[in-house]
Residue, then its C-alpha position, 0 to 999 in steps of 0.5 A: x797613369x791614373x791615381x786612385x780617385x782621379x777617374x772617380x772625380x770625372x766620373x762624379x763629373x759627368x754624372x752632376x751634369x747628367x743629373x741637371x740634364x735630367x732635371x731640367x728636362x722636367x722644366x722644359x716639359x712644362x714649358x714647352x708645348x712640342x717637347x712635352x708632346x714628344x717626351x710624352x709619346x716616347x713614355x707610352x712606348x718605352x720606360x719612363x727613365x728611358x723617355x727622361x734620358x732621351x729627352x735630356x739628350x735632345x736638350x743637350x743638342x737643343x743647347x749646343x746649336x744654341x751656343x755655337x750659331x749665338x741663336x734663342x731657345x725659341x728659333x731653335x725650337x721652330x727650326x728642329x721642329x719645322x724640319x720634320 
């Protein structure tokens, strides 16, 4: 049984993560020549917040897969883009 403020807690949760997600999507855009090209392909078809949340997706898997094989950034940047 939930009390009263225990979801808004996770809820609150959730959202900061989803906020840095977002934001630091705007960092690796910067810096990283084929995720800015495909962020910005995906802003000409679809809305730009769209686009950011989409990217910032991406970016979380990109983290993932860094975390569970112990790899850099830049391999696997190479390896997701080699592999299409």
């Amino acid at each position: 049984m939930l009390q009263n403020g225990q979801a808004d807690g996770e809820v609150h949760v959730i959202c900061r993560f989803s906020c840095s997600a977002v934001e630091s999507v705007q960092t690796v855009n910067r810096l990283d020549e084929g995720f800015r090209r495909q962020y910005q392909h995906r802003c000409h078809h679809k809305p730009r917040a769209v686009a950011k949340v989409a990217a910032a997706r991406r970016l979380a898997v990109r983290l993932y897969w860094m975390l569970r094989t112990n790899t850099g950034y830049p391999e696997i940047a190479r390896i997701e883009s080699s592999s299409r």
